[in-house]
MMTF fields as JSON, N, C-alpha, C and O atoms, coordinates in Angstrom:
{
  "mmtfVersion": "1.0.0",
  "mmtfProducer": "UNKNOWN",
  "numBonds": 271,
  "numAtoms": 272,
  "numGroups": 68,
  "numChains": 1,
  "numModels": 1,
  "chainsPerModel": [1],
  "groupsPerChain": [68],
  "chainIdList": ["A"],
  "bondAtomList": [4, 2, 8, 6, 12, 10, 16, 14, 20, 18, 24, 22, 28, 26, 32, 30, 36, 34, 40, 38, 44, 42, 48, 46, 52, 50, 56, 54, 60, 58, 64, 62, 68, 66, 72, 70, 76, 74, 80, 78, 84, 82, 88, 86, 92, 90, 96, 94, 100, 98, 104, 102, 108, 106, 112, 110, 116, 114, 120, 118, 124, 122, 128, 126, 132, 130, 136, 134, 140, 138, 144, 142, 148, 146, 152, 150, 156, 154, 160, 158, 164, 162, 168, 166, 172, 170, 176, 174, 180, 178, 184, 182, 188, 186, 192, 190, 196, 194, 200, 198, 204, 202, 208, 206, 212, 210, 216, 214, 220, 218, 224, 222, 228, 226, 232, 230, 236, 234, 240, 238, 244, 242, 248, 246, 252, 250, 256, 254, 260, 258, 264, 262, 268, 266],
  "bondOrderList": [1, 1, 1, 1, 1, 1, 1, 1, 1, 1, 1, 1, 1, 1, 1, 1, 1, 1, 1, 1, 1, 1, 1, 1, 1, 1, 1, 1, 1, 1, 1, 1, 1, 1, 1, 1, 1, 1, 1, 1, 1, 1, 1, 1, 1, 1, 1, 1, 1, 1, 1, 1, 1, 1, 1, 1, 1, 1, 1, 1, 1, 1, 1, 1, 1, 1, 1],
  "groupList": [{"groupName": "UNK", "atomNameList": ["N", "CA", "C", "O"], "elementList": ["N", "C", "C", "O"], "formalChargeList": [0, 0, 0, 0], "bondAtomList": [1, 0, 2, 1, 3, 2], "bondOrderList": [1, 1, 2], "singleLetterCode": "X", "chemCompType": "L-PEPTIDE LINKING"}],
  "groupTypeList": [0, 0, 0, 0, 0, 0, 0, 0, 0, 0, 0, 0, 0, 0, 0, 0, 0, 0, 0, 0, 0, 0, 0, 0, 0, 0, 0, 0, 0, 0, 0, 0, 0, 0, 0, 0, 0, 0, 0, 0, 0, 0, 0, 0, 0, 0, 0, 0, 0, 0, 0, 0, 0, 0, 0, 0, 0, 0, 0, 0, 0, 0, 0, 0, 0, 0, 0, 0],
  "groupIdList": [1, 2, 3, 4, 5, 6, 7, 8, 9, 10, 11, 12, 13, 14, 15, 16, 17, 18, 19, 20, 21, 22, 23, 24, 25, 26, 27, 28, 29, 30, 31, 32, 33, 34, 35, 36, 37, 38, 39, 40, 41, 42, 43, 44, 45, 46, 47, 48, 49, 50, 51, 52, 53, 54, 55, 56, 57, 58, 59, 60, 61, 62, 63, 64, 65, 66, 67, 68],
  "secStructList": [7, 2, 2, 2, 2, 2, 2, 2, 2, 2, 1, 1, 7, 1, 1, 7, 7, 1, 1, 2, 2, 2, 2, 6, 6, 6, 6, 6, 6, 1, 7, 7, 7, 7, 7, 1, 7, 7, 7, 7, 2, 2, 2, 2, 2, 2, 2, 2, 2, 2, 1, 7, 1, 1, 4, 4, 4, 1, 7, 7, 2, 2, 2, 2, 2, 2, 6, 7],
  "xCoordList": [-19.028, -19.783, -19.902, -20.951, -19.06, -18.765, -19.877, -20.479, -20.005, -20.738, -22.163, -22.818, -22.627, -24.071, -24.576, -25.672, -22.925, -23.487, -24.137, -24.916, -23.42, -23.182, -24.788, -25.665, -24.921, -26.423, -27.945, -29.101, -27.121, -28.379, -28.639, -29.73, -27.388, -27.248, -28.043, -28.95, -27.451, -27.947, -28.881, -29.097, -29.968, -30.461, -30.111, -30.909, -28.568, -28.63, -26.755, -26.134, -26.334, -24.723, -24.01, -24.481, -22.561, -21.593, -20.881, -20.217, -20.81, -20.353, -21.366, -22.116, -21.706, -22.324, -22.014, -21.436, -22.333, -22.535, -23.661, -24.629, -23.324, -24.733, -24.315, -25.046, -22.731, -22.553, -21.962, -21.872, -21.564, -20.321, -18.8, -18.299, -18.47, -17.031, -16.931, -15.927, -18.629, -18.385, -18.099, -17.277, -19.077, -19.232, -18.026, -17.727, -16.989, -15.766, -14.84, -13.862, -15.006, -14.005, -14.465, -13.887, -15.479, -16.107, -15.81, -15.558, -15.681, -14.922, -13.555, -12.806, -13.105, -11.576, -10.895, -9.89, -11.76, -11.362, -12.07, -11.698, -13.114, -13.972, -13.629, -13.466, -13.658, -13.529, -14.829, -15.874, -14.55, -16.18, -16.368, -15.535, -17.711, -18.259, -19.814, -20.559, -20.068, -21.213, -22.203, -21.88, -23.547, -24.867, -24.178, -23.022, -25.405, -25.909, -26.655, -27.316, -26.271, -26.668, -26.565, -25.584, -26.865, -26.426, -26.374, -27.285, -25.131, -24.462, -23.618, -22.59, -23.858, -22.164, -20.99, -21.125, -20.211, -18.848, -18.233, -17.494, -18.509, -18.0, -18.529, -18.011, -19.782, -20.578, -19.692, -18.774, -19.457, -18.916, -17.391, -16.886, -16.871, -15.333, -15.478, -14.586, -16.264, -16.547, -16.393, -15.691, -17.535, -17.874, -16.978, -17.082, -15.643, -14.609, -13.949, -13.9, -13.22, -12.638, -12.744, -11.846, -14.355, -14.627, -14.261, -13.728, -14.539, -14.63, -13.076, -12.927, -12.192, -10.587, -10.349, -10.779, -9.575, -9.344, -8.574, -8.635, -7.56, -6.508, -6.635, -6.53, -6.783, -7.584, -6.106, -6.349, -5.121, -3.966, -4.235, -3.791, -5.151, -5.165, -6.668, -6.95, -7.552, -8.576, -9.286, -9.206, -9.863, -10.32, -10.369, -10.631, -10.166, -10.176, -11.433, -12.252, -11.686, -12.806, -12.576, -13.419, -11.147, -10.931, -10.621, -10.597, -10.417, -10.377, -11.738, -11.721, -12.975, -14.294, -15.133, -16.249, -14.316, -14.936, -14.478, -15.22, -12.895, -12.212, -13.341, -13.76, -13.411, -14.248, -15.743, -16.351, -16.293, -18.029, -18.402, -19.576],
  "yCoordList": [-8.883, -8.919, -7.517, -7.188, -6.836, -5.178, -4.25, -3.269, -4.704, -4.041, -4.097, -3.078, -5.515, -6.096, -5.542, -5.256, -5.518, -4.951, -3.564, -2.991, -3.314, -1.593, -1.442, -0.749, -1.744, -1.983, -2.107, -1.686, -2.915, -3.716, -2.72, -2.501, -2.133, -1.346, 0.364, 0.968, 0.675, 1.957, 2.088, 3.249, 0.918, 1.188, 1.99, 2.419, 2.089, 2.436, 1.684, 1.074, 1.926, 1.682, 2.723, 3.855, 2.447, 2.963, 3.385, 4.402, 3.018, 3.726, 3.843, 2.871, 4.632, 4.537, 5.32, 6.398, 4.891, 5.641, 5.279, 4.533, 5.942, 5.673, 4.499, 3.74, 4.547, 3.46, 2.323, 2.721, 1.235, 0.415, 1.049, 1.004, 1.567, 2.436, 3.521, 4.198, 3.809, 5.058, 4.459, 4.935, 3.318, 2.722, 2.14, 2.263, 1.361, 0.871, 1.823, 1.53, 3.427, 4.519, 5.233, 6.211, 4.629, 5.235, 4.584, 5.116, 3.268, 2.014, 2.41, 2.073, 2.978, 2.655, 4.429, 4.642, 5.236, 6.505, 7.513, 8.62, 6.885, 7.997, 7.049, 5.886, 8.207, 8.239, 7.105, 7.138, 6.279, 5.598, 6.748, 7.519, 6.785, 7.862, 7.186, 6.504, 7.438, 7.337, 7.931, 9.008, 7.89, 8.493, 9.434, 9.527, 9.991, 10.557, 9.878, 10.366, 8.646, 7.672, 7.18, 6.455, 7.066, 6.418, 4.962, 4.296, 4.66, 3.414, 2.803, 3.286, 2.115, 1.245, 1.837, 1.956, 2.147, 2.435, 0.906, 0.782, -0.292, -1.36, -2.021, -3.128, -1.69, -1.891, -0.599, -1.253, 0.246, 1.113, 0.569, 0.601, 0.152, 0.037, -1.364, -1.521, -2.623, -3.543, -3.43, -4.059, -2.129, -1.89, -1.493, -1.689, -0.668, 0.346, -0.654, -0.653, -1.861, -3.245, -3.983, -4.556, -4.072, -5.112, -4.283, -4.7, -2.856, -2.001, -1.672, -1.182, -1.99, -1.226, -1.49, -2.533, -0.539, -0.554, -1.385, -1.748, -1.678, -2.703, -4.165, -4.108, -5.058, -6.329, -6.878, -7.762, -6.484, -7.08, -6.543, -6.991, -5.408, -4.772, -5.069, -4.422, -5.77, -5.475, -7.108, -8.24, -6.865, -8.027, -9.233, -9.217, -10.413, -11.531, -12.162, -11.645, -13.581, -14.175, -14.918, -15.313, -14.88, -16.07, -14.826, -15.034, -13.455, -12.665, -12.178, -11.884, -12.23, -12.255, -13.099, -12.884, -14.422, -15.231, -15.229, -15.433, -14.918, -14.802, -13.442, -13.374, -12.775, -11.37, -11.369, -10.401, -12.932, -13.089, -13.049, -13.148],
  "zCoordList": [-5.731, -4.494, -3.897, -3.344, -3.971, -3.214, -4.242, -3.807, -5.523, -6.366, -5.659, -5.437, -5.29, -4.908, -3.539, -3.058, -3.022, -1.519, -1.368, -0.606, -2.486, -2.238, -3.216, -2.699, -3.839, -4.314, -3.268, -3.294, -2.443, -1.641, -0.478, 0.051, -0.161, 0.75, 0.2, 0.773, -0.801, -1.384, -2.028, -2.375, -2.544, -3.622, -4.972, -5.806, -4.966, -6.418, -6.701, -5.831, -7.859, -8.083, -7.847, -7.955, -7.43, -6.856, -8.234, -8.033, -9.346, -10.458, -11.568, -11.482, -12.585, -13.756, -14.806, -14.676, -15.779, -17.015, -18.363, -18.214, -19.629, -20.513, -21.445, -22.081, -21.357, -22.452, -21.694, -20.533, -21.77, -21.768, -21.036, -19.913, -22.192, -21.736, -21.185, -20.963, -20.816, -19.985, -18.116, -17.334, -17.85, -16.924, -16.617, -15.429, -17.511, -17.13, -16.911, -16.222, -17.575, -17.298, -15.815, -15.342, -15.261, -13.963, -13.211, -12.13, -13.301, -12.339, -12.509, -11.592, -13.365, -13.134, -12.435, -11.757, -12.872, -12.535, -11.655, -11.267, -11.456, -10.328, -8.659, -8.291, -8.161, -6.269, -6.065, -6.716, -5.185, -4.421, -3.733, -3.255, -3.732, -3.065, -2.364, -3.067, -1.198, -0.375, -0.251, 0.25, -0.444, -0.197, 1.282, 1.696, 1.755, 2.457, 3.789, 4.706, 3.489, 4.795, 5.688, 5.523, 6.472, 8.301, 7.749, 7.257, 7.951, 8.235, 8.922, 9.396, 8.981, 10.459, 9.995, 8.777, 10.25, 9.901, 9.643, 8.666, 10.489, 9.506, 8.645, 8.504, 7.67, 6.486, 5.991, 5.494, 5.854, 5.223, 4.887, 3.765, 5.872, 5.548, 5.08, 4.245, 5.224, 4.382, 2.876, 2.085, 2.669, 1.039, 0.186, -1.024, 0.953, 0.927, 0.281, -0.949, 1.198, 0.651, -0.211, -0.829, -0.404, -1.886, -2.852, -3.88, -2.601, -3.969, -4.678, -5.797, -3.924, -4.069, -5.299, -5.791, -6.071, -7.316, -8.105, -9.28, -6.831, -7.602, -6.843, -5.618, -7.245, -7.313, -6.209, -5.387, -6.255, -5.6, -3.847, -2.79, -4.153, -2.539, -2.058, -1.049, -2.466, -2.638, -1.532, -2.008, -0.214, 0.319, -0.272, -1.475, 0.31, -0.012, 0.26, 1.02, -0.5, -0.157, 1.553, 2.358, 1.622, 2.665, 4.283, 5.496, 3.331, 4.281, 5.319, 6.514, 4.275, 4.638, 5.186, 5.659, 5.063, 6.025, 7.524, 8.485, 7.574, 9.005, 10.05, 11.205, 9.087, 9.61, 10.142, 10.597, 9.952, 10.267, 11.837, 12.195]
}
């Protein structure tokens, strides 16, 4: 979902690469990093949450509904 947002929001993806394993070594090892865009600071710290690296720290579904 943090992938889609961050899509919908940027028009483009928050990680990439040319192959397969380049794209999963970009998810697992590059910084999230943000355009150049005016955004809410809590759409930002939203996107920040879905995106976290380790799935144990990383927003909940039940956490995102308390937050509407």
């Amino acid at each position: 979902m943090g992938i889609t947002l961050y899509a919908l929001t940027f028009n483009k993806l928050p990680f990439w690469g040319e192959t397969e394993p380049e794209i999963f070594d970009a998810i697992i090892n590059q910084e999230l990093k943000f355009p150049d865009h005016e955004i809410p600071e809590k759409l930002k710290n939203l996107i920040k949450e879905m995106l976290t690296k380790n799935p144990k720290d990383r927003i909940s579904v039940e956490a995102l509904k308390k937050n509407e």
